[in-house]
C-alpha positions in Angstrom: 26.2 30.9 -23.8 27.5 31.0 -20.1 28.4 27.6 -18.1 24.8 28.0 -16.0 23.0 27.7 -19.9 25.1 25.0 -21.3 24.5 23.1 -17.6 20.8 23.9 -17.8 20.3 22.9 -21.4 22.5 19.3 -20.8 20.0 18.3 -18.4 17.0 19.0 -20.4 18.4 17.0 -23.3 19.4 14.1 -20.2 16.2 14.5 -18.9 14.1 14.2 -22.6 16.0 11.0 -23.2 13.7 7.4 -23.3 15.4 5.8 -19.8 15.0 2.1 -19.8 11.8 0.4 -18.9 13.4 -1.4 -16.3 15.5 1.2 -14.8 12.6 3.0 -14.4 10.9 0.4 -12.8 13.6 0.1 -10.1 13.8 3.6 -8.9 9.8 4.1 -8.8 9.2 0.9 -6.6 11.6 -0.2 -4.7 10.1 3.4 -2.5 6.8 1.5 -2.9 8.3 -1.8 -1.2 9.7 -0.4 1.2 6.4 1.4 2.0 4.9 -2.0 1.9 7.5 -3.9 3.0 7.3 -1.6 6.4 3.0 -1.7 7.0 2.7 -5.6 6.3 5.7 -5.9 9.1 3.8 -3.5 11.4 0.7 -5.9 10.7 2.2 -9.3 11.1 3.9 -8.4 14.5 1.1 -6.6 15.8 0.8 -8.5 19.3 4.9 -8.2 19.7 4.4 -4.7 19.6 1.3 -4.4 21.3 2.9 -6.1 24.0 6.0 -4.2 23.7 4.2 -0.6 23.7 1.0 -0.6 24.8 0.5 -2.8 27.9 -2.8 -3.4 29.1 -4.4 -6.3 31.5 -7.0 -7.2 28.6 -4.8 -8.5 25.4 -7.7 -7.3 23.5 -7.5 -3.8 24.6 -3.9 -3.4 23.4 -4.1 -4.8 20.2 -6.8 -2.2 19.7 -4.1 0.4 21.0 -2.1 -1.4 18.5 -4.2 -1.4 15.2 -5.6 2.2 16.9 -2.2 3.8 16.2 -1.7 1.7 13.2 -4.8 3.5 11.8 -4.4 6.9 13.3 -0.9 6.9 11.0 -3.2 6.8 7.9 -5.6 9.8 8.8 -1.7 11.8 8.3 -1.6 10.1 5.0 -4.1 12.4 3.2 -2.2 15.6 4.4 0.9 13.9 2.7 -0.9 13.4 -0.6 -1.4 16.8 -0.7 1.4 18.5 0.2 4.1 16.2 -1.5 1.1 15.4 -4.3 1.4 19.3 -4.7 4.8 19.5 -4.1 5.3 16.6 -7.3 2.9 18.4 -9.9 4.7 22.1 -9.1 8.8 21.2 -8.7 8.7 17.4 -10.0 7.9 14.0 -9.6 11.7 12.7 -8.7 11.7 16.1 -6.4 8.8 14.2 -4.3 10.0 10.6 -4.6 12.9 11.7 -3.0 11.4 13.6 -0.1 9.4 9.8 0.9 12.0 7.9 0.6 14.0 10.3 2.9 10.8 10.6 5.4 10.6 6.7 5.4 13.7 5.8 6.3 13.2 8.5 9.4 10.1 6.7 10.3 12.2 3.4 10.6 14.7 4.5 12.3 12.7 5.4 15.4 11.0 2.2 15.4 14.3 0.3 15.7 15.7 2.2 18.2 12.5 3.1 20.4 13.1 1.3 23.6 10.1 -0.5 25.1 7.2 0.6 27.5 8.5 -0.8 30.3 12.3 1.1 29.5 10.8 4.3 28.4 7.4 4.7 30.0 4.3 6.4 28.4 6.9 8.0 25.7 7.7 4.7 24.0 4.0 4.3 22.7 4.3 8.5 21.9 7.6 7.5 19.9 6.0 4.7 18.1 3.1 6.7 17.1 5.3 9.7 15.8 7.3 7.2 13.6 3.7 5.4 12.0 2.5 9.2 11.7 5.7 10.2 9.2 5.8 6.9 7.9 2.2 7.3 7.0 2.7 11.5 5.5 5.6 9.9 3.6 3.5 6.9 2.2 0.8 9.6 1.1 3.0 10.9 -1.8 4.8 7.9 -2.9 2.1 6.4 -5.0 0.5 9.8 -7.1 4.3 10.6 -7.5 5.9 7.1 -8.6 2.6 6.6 -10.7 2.2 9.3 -13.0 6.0 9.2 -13.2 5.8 5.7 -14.6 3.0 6.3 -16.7 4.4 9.4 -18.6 7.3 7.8 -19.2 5.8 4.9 -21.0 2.2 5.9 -21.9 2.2 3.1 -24.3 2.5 0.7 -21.8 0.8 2.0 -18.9 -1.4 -1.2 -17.7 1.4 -3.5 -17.9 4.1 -0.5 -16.6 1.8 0.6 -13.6 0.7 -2.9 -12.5 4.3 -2.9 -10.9 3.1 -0.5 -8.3 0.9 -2.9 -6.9 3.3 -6.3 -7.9 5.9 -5.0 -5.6 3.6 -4.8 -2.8 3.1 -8.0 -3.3 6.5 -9.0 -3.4 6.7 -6.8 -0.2 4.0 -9.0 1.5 6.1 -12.2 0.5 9.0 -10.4 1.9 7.3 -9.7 5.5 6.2 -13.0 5.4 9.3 -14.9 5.1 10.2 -12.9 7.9 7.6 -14.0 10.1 7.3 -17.6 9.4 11.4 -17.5 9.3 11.7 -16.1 12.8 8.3 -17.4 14.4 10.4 -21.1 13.5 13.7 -19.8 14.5 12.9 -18.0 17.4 11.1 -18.9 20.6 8.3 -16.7 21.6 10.3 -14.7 24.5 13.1 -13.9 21.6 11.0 -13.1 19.1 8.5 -10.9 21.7 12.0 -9.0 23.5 13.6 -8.3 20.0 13.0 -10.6 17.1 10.3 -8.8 15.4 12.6 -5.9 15.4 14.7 -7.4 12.7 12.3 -7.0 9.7 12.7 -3.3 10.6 15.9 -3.4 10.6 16.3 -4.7 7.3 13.5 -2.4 5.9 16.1 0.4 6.9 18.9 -1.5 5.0 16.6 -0.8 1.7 16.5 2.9 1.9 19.5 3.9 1.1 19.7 2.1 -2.2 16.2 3.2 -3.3 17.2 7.0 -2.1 20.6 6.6 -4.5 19.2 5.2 -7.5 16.3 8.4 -7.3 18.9 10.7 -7.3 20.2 9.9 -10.8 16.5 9.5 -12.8 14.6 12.3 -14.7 11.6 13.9 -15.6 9.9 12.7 -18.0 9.3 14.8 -21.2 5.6 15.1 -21.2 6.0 16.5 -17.4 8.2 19.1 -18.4 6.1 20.4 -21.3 2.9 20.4 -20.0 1.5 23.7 -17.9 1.8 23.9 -14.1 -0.9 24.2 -11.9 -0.3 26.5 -9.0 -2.3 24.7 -7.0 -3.7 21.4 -7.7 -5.7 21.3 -4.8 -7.8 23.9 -5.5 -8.4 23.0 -9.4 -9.1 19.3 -8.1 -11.8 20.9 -5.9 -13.3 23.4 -8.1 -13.4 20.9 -11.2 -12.3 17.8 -10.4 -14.7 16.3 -7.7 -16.5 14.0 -9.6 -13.0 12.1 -11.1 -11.6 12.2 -7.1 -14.7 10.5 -5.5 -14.3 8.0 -8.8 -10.8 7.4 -8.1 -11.6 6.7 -4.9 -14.1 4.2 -5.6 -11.8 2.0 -7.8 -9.4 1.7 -4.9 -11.7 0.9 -2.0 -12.1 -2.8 -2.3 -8.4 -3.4 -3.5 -6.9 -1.6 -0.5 -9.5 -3.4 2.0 -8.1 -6.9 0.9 -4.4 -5.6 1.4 -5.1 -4.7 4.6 -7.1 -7.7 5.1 -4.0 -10.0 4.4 -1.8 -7.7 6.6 -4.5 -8.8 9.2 -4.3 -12.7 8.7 -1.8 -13.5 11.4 -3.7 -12.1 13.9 -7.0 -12.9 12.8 -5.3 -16.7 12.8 -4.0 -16.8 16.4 -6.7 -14.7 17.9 -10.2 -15.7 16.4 -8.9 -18.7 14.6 -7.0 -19.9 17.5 -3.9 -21.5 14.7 -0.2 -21.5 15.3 1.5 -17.9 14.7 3.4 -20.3 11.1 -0.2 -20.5 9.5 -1.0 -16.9 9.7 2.3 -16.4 8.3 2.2 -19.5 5.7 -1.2 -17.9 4.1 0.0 -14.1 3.8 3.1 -15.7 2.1 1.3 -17.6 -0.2 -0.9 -14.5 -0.9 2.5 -12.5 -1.6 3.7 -15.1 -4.0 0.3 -14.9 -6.1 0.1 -11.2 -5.8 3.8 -10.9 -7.2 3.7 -12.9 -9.9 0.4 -12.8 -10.9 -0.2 -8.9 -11.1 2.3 -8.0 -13.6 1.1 -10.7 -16.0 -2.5 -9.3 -15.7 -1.1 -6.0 -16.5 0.3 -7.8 -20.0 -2.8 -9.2 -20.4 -4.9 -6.1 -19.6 -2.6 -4.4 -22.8 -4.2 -7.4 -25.1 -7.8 -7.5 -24.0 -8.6 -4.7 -22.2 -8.7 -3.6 -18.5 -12.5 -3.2 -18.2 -13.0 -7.4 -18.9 -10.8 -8.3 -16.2 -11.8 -5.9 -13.7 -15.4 -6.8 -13.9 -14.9 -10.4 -13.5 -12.9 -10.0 -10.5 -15.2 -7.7 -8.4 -18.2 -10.3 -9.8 -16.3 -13.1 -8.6 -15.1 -11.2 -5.3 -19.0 -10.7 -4.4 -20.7 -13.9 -5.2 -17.8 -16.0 -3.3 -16.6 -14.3 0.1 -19.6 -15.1 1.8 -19.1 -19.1 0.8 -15.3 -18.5 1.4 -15.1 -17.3 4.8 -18.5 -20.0 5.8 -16.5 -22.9 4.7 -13.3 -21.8 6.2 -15.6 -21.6 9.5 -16.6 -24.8 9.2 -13.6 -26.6 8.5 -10.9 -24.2 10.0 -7.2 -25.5 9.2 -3.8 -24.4 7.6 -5.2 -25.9 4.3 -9.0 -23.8 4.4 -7.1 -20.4 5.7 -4.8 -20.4 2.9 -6.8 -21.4 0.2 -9.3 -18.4 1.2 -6.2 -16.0 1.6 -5.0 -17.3 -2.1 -8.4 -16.5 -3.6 -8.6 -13.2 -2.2 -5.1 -12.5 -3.1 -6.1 -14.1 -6.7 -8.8 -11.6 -7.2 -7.0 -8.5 -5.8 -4.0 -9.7 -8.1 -6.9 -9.5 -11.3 -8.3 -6.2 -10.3 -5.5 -4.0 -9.0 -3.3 -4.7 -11.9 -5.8 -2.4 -14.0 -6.3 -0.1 -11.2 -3.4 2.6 -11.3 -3.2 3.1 -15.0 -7.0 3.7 -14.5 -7.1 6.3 -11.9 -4.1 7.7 -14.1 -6.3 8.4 -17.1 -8.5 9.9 -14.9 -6.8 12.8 -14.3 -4.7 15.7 -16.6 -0.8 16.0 -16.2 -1.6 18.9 -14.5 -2.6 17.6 -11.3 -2.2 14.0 -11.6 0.1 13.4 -9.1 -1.9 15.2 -6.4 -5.5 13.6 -7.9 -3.8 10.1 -7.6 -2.3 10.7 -4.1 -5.9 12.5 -2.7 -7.9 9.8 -4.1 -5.5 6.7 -3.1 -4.8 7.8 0.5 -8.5 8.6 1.5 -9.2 5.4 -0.1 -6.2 3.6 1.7 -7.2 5.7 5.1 -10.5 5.2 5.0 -11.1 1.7 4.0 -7.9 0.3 4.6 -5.7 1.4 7.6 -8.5 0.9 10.0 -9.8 -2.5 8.3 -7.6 -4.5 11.0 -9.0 -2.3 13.7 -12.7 -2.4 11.9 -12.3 -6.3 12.1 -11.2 -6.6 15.0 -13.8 -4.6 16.9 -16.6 -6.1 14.7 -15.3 -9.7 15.4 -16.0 -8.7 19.4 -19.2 -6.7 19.0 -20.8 -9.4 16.6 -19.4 -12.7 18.3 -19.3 -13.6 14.6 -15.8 -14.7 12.8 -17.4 -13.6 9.5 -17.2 -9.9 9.9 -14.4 -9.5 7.6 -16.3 -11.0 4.7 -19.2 -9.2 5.4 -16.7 -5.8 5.2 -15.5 -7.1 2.2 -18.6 -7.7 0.4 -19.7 -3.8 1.6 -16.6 -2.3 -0.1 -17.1 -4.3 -3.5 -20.3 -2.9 -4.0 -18.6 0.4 -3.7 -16.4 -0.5 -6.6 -19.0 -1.4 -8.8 -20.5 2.0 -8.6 -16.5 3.5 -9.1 -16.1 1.3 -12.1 -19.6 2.0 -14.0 -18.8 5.5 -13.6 -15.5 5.4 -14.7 -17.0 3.0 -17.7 -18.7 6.0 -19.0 -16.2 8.3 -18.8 -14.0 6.2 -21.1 -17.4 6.4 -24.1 
């Protein structure tokens, strides 16, 4: 046997070795928190970069620049799902995890060092928009890929395994939060608007190369490498997959409206609410703490009775109280009635999308389960998500009325209800 066999056959028997549970954890999501970590920044300091890079007399007008360009970054994200969704199913799922980390930490990068409109003229908001628009292709393969690599890896425990997907956003929401309230009281408003809000970047970019290291040295996971390759997933999802994609894409909907709600709360604070900048940033912390520690103990509990039980309670509950919730926040608008409303939402999102991942894993074969999961997530996230800030925003001023948001909210549940009955059936 020459030295290219022996090498060859030493990394299949590496590579067909049990890793640990929480090695495996590690490399999969710290990609996903820095994802995270870098859109709930982009969120909480949307008027410092409005200001920044897109300068117009009516404050309103640029934060709709702002969230516009926020948005247009997620309509790339679908084009990412596929070609790194593709890419994962055909060469690999560490292959792809590596390629988002790599186009991440890009994206970063020219946010940091992108001087502002009134340095660089019209090419500052152009640089700003190219960075969101990799940031965004890169974020489009990270969760089909990390995903199905957790979930073949530990099939046995794939509600509590994949419920880290979405605890890690959570802890990235906590993150960007201690950030915000951290600088907004450390800060004055002139430091935090000339560079302060630059710093969360900065650190996001301090992440990367850790996550990109520890990728390197994981492997495939055995029921990867044995099962047959699709030459293009695309096509197979298209030709027989539709009904499991629009499915899919269902179960996220609602889940993915709340995150992006909660990336939304500072502004929605200071600009409709008319609070402090701290009580934006108090409420999306306090939703990051739930979301972190609650998700993953769902996920347990999901293993012991089931994930249908707790998903229907929490889109029941979500329906029949975000009406009530947002009135009586109205009505008696505070610190104490924004983050108890931004605790229950994060509450129910914490119940639901614990189940949600191992769920839209099940739904699809090895075979194209990386590129199913990214498709479905991203159009979901794109769709419903990305431009919820913008959607809110421009309701909000159409309306005159402060309880848009809960009306989107309730809209997109009723979507999931149809996802999830659907789903239901396929599981008989």
């Amino acid at each position: 046997m020459n030295h290219a066999a022996v090498h060859t056959a030493g990394q299949n028997a590496l590579s067909s070795g049990k890793p640990s549970l929480i090695k495996t954890l590690f490399a999969t999501c710290i990609g996903n928190a820095l994802e995270w970590f870098d859109i709930a920044i982009y969120g909480f300091f949307a008027t410092y970069i409005a200001h920044a890079y897109f300068p117009a007399v009516d404050p309103t007008v640029s934060l709709l620049l702002t969230f516009g360009s926020f948005g247009v970054s997620f309509l790339i994200r679908p084009l990412g799902a596929i070609v790194l969704g593709a890419y994962a199913d055909r060469h690999g799922r560490k292959a792809s995890l590596l390629m988002s980390i790599s186009l991440m930490m890009l994206g970063g990068l020219i946010i940091v060092l992108t001087p502002s409109y009134a340095t660089l003229g019209i090419a500052a908001p152009l640089l700003i928009l190219l960075a969101c628009l990799i940031q965004g292709f890169s974020a489009g393969g990270e969760f089909g890929s990390s995903t199905a690599f957790l979930v073949e890896h530990f099939p046995e425990r794939k509600a509590f395994i994949a419920s880290w997907q979405f605890a890690t956003q959570g802890a990235s929401t906590l993150l960007a939060s201690a950030f915000g309230l951290g600088l907004a009281r450390v800060l004055s408003e002139t430091q935090l608007q000339d560079w302060g809000w630059r710093i969360p970047f900065i650190f996001g970019l301090l992440i990367g190369p850790v996550g990109l290291y520890i990728r390197r040295h994981i492997h495939e996971s055995e029921s990867f490498q044995k099962a047959e390759k699709t030459h293009s997933p695309l096509k197979q999802i298209v030709r027989a997959q539709k009904s499991l994609f629009f499915i899919a894409v269902g179960l996220m909907v609602v889940s993915t409206a709340i995150n992006y709600m909660l990336n939304y709360v500072p502004t929605y604070a200071t600009k409709t609410l008319h609070l402090p900048p701290s009580v934006g940033f108090s409420a999306t912390l306090v939703a990051g703490i739930i979301l972190t520690v609650v998700t993953p103990l769902m996920g347990l509990w999901a293993e012991k009775v089931g994930r249908l039980p707790l998903m229907w309670g929490s889109l029941i509950l979500l329906l029949i109280t975000i009406y009530p919730a947002f009135w009586l926040m109205l009505q008696y608008t505070s610190a104490l009635s924004l983050i108890l409303l931004i605790g229950w939402l994060a509450l129910l999102k914490s119940i639901y999308f614990s189940t949600v991942p191992s769920m839209m894993a099940d739904l699809f074969p090895v075979g194209t389960r990386a590129s199913g999961m990214a498709i479905s997530y991203n159009v979901a996230v794109t769709v419903f998500g990305g431009f919820a800030p913008f959607i809110c925003t421009l309701l909000i001023s159409m309306t005159g009325s402060s309880l848009a948001p809960g009306y989107y909210l309730m809209a997109v549940a009723l979507l999931s209800v149809w996802a999830l009955l659907r789903a239901q059936r396929l599981q008989r």
